[in-house]
Every structure is written in structure tokens, then in C-alpha cells.
N, C-alpha and C positions, 0 to 999 in steps of 0.2 A: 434407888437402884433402877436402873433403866429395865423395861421390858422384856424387851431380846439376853436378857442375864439369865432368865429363867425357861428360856424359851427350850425345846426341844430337839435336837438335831433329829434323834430316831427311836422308836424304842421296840424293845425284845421282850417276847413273850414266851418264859420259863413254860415247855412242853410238860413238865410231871415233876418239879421240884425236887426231886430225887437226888438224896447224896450219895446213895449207894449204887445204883447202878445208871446205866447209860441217859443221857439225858440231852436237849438242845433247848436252842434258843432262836427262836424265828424272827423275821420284821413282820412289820403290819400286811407285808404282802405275801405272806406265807413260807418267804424264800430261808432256807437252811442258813444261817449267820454264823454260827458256833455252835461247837459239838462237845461235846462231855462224855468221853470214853471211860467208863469205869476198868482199869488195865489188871488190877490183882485185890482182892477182897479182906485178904489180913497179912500184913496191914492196909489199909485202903490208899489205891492208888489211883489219879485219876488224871487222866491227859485231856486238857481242853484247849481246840482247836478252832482257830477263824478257817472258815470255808472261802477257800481260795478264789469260787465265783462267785461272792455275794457281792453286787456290785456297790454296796456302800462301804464297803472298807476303806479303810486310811490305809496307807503301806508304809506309817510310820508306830502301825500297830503291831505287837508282834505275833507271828503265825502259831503258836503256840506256848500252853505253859504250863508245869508238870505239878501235881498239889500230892505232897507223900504225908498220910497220914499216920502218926504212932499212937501208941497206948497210954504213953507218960503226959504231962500237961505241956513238955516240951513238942514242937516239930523243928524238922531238920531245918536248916537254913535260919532265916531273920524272923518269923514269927511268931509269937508264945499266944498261948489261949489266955483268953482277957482283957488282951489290947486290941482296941479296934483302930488305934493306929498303923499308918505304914508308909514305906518310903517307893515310892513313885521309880519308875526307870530313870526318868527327867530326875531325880534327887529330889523334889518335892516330898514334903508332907501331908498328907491324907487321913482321915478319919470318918467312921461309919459309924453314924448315931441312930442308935434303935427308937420307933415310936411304939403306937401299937400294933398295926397290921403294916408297918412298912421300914425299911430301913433307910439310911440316908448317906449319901456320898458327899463330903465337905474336901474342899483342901486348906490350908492352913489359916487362909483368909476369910472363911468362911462361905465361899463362894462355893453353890450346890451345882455336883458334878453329875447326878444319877440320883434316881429314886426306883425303889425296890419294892413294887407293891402287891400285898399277898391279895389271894383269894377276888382278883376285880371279877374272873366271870365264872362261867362253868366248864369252856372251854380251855384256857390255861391256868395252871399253878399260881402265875403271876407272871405282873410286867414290868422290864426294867425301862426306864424312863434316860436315855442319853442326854443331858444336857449338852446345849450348843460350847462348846471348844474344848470337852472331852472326847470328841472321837477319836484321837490319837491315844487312848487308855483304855479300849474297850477292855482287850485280856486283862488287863491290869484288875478292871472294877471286878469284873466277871469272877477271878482268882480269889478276891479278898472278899466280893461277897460269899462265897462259897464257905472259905474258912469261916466267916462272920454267922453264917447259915451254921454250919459244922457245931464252932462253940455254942449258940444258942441252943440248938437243938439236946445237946451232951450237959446243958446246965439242968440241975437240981432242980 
């Protein structure tokens, strides 16, 4: 596998890991990238938003995406708790593999799209790691690592 496969387009630095209320995600240059508005608390609802000056955006990323959570092991729309698969806007398949301090972004090829990594300093939660030719998927990763954060967190 060639070098540049693993190489980094950009990565984001989770402000307070927080699922329950308001939260972001910075570049290495400190600038606002996305926002995590925690919108209503039961059931948990939460809107995350690309910041429309951050100048690394793709504009084939989309500006936002709404995460409704319920009580039952069902959520609304295509995701159930347990699968860490999921279908891309592109209709691609996706998969997030847990390690021990970090989670993992695959797509069906097995080719890593994002790494999720807890606790690297004092100053953030964590960093999320963009691999080069996911940046047209930021909200995408951002949304299912969340949910993927969510069910872990809610497991036994």
C-alpha cells in the first residue's frame, strides 16, 4: 500500500467530548470547523454544523446533520445500536472498528478513512485524524462517530 493511503489530509481536535451538550471541533490552527449544538435534552437532539469559514472545507461536504436520539435500542432513520456499519451519501459502505483508546473509519475495501483518538493531550478530549480522500465525508464521519461514541458509552 503506498504511503500517501495513510497519509492525512487534516485532523480535528474533539473540544470536551461531550454528548450531551454543546461541543466542537477545531483544526490544528485553532479555527472553528464544526459545531455540535446540543438542540433539546429528552430525547437527545443534536445538530452538527460545518462552519461555513473554515477554510478547509470540501463544498461537497454537507453543511449540516441532525442526530435524534430515543430511549428504545431503535433510532429514527437507517441506524440501530450495534452496528457500526453505515451507508455513505456516496452509497458506499462504511465501518467503525473499535480499538482501545481509539476508534476506526474503514470503507468497505478496507481502506482507513479517519482515526478517532481518545485522551492524546490535556488540552483536548481527542483527535480526529482525516485521511487523504475523505474530506468530501467530514459530516458523514463526524455523525457516525458520534452515534458510535453514543452506543459505547450506553453499553453495559
Amino acid at each position: 500500500m503506498p504511503a500517501s493511503a495513510h497519509m492525512n489530509a487534516f485532523t480535528l481536535y474533539d473540544l470536551s467530548g461531550s454528548l450531551t451538550s454543546d461541543n466542537e471541533f477545531r483544526d490544528s490552527e485553532a479555527r472553528s470547523a464544526y459545531y455540535c449544538q446540543v438542540l433539546r435534552q429528552n430525547p437527545l437532539s443534536t445538530k452538527i454544523i460545518r462552519m461555513a469559514d473554515w477554510p478547509l472545507q470540501s463544498l461537497k461536504d454537507p453543511a449540516s446533520a441532525w442526530l435524534y436520539f430515543t430511549s428504545t435500542d431503535k433510532m429514527e432513520g437507517y441506524i440501530k445500536f450495534g452496528s457500526r456499519w453505515f451507508t455513505g451519501l456516496d452509497g458506499g459502505k462504511y465501518k467503525w472498528k473499535p480499538a482501545s483508546r481509539s476508534l476506526h473509519c474503514y470503507d468497505e475495501n478496507e481502506r482507513l478513512l479517519a482515526v478517532y483518538e481518545y485522551g492524546v493531550d490535556d488540552v483536548y478530549f481527542a483527535k480526529l485524524d482525516i485521511k487523504q480522500g475523505a474530506e468530501d465525508m467530514v459530516i458523514e464521519i463526524i455523525t457516525t462517530l458520534l452515534l458510535n461514541r453514543h452506543n459505547i458509552h450506553r453499553s453495559p
